[in-house]
N, C-alpha and C positions, 0 to 999 in steps of 0.2 A: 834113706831108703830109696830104692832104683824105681821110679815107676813104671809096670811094661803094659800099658791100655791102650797104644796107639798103635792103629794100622801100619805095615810098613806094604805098601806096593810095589812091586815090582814088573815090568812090562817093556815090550813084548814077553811073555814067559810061555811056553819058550822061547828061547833068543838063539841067534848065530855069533852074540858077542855084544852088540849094539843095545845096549836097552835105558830107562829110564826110571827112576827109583825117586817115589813118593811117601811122604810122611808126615803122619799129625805132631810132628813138633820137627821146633828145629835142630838138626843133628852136629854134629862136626867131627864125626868119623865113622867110616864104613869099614866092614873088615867081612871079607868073604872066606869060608870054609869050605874042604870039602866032605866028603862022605864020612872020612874017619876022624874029623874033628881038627883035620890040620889045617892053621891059617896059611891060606895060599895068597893073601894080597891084602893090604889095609891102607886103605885112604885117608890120610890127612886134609881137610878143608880150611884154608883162610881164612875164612868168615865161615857161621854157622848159615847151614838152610835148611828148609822143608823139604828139596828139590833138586835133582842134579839128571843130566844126560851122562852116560859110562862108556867107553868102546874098552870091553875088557876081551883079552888074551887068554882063553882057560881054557883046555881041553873037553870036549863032551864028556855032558856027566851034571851029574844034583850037586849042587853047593846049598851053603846057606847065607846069606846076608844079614848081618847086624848093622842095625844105625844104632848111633848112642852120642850122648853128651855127659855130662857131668851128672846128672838127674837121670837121665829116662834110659829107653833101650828098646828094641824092637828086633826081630824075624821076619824071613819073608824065605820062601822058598825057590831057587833059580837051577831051571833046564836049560842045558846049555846042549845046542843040536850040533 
């Protein structure tokens, strides 16, 4: 079973693309969506973290961001200006 009780942060939010993404566990992949549920990017990590800086590339507009590992999983909601 997937646990989803940990915060995922995400900041500046809103952003102009530059942001930083915090979390109570450690993850080892992101995968950003946008409005209508398509994955527009997913990150692969070498090592698992809690923590990463992004300069991401995405058009203005709400996405959503999942962290997740093998176990866990997490949301965070991202305004992109």
């Amino acid at each position: 079973m997937i646990g989803k009780n940990k915060k995922l942060i995400v900041y500046p939010n809103p952003s102009k693309g530059n942001i930083s993404v915090d979390c109570g566990f450690s993850f080892t992949k992101l995968a950003i969506y946008n409005l209508n549920g398509s994955l527009v990017n997913m990150i692969d990590f070498n090592e698992s973290t809690d923590n990463t800086s992004l300069s991401l590339n995405l058009k203005k507009g709400i996405y959503f961001i999942k962290a997740f590992n093998e176990n866990q999983i997490s949301y965070s909601r991202l305004v992109i200006e």
